[in-house]
N, C-alpha and C positions, 0 to 999 in steps of 0.2 A: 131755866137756869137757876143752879143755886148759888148760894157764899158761903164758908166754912172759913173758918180764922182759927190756925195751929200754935198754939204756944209751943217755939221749938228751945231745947237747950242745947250749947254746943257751935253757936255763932261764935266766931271767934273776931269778928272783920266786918264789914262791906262785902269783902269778897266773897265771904261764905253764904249771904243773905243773896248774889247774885250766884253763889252755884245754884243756889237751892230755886231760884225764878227759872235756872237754864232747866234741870232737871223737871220739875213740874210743867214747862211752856211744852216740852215735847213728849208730856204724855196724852193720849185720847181724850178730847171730852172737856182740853182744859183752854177755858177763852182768855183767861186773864190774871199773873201774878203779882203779888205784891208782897217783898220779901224785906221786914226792918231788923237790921243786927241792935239796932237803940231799942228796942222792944222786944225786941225774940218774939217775934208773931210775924205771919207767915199768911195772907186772904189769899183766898182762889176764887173765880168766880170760875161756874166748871160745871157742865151737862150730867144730872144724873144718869140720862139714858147711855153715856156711853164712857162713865167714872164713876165710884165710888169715896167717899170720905177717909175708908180703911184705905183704898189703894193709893189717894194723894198721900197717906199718910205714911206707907211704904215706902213710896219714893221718897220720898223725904229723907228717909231714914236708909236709905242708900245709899246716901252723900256722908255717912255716920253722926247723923246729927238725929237726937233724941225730940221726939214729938210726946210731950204731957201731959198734953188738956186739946180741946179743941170743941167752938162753938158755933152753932150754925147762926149766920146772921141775914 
């Protein structure tokens, strides 16, 4: 298992910090979201063997919310 932490822009809410846990919770590979609109960071804890960094990053950005930076922790 790894952690990646997404600097997202484009929270606008609470709500937006809980689309973006709904979206990432139902992708492959991903064990655990934690999504702050007070921060604009975005951890995943999430199986390399069956996700990617690029592809949580994706989704993310499917919800129209802009991902910046992101670090693996």
């Amino acid at each position: 298992m790894k952690t990646v932490t997404f600097t997202v822009e484009g929270m606008h809410c609470n709500g937006c910090a809980t689309v973006i846990q709904a979206l990432l919770q139902r992708s492959a590979g991903v064990r655990k979201v934690s999504a702050s609109f007070d921060d604009g960071l975005v951890r995943v804890l999430y199986d390399p063997q069956n996700t990617s960094v690029e592809q949580l990053s994706a989704t993310i950005q499917q919800g129209a919310y802009r991902v910046t930076g992101h670090r693996d922790d």
